[in-house]
Structure formats: structure tokens, C-alpha cells
C-alpha positions in Angstrom: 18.9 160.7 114.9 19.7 164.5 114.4 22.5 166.4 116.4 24.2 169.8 116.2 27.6 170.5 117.5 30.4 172.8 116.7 32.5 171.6 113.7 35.5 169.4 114.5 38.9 169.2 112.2 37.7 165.7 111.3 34.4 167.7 109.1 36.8 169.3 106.9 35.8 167.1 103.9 32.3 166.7 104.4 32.1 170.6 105.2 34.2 171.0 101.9 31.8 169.1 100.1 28.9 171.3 101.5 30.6 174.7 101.4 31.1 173.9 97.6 27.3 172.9 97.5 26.6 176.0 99.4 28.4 178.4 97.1 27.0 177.0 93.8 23.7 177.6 94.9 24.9 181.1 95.5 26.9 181.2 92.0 29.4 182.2 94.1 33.3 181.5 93.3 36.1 182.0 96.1 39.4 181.4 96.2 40.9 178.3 97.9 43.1 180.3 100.2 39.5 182.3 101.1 37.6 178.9 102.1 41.0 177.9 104.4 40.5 180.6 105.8 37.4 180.5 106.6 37.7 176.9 107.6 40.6 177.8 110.2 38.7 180.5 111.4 35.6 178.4 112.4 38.1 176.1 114.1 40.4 178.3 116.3 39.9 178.5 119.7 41.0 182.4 119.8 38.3 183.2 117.2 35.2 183.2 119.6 32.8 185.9 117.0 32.7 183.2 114.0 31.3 179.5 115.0 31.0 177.0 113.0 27.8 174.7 113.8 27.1 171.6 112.4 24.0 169.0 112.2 24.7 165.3 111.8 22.2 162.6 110.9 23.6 159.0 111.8 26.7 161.0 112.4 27.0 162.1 109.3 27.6 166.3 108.6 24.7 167.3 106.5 24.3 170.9 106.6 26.5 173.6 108.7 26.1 177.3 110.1 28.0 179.8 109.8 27.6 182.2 112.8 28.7 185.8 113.4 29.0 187.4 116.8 29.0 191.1 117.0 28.2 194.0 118.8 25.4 196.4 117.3 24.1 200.0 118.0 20.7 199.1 119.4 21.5 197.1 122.7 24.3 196.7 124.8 24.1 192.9 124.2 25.4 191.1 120.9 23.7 189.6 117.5 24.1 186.8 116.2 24.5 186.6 112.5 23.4 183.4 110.6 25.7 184.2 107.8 26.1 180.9 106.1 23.1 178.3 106.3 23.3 175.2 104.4 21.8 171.4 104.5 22.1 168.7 101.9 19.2 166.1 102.1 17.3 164.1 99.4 14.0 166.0 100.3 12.6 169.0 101.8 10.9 166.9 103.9 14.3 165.6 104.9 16.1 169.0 105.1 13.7 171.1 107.5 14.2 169.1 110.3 17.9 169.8 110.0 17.6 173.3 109.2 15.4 173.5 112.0 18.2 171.8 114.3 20.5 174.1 112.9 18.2 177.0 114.1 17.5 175.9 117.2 21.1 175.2 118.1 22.1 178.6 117.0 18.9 180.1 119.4 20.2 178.3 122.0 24.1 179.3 121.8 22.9 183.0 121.3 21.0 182.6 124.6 24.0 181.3 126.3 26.0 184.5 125.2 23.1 186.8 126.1 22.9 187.8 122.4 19.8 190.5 122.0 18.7 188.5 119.1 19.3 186.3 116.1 19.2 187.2 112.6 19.7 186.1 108.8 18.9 186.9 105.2 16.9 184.9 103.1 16.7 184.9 99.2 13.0 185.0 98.0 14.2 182.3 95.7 14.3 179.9 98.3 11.4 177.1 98.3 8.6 177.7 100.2 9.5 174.9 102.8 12.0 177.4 103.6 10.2 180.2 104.4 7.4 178.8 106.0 10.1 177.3 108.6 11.7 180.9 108.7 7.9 182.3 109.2 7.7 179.5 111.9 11.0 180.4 114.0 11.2 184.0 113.4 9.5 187.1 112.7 10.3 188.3 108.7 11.0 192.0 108.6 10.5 194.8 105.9 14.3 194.8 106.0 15.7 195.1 102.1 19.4 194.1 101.6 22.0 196.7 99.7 25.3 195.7 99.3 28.6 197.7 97.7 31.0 195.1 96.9 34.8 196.3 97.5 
């Protein structure tokens, strides 16, 4: 049975595990004081614009969420930014339904916070399974990513 809630101090170590998972696919390196950090951001109860969601098969975390609440230019209403998405299963046939939860749960909480919309980026590197769940959800824009790193 799959089931998404808000990350609990008793994930830490399966998040850990994840958000280490997470970041290598990313070849990304951070420092430990930069993951507790994040980690204690997700969990405090005065940070309400980052949320932590997780999805749980047999109880068990197997993929989080990393959401960002914001305001924006375009509508007087907040986004929601799916910053971090992540799910470790055996198969993709065993990770889109959790992605999927994942997605769904973060349509749903954006709803309750009368977001204007949901949105995330997705690497063109990521398996087709992927997309075609993406493609199913949402509606892919002509949106290209630039960054400046600082």
C-alpha cells in the first residue's frame, strides 16, 4: 500500500539514505552542515514555504519531495516548486506509481494553499517512464533552464 505524508524526525535516516541517492544521480556534492540544514528546514514548524513530502510503501520511506512555496509575478496566488523529486524502487514499474503519489500529493497540498500552479524541471536524461508520467500529469513547456551559480 502506497501513502504520502509530510516527513517526520523519525525519516531522517531513510531520507539520508535517499538524499544521498538523490544527489549522486545529480553528481552533486554538499556539505553535511548544507543537508542539516535542509533536513531541519523541512521539519520546522515556522518554515511553512519548504515541505518535505514523503511516500511510504509498507511504511517504508521510498522517495521524498522537496516543495517550495513562493510568490510569483504572474498571479496573486503562490507556486509550488517541486525542487527535489526522488524515489528508490527496484523497477520503473515500481517507481511511477510512487512518483505518481508524490505528484498527486503535492497537487493536492498546492490546492489546499490556493497555489496558481505547480511546477518542476526535468532533465531530458531521465527514462522515458519518466516523462511519459510528467506528459501524463502536466503540460511540458518550451521553458529552457539558465543558471549562474554564485
Amino acid at each position: 500500500m502506497i501513502q504520502t505524508q509530510a516527513l517526520q524526525l523519525h525519516d531522517y535516516n531513510d531520507w539520508l539514505t535517499l538524499w544521498q541517492q538523490y544527489l549522486q544521480t545529480h553528481q552533486a556534492n554538499l556539505s553535511h552542515d548544507t543537508t542539516l540544514n535542509t533536513w531541519k528546514y523541512i521539519l520546522s514548524a515556522n518554515e511553512t514555504n519548504l515541505i518535505g513530502l514523503g511516500v511510504y510503501a509498507n511504511n517504508k520511506l521510498q522517495g521524498f519531495a522537496h516543495l517550495v512555496f513562493h510568490h510569483n509575478t504572474w498571479d496573486a496566488r503562490d507556486c509550488c516548486y517541486v525542487e527535489d523529486l526522488h524515489v528508490h524502487a527496484a523497477s520503473d514499474s515500481d517507481a511511477l506509481p510512487l512518483e505518481k503519489a508524490l505528484i498527486t500529493a503535492t497537487r493536492l497540498l498546492a490546492q489546499e494553499r490556493n497555489c496558481c500552479l505547480v511546477y518542476w524541471h526535468a532533465s531530458s536524461k531521465h527514462r522515458p517512464a519518466n516523462l511519459d508520467l510528467y506528459n501524463e500529469l502536466a503540460q511540458q513547456t518550451d521553458c529552457v533552464k539558465f543558471t549562474i551559480h554564485l
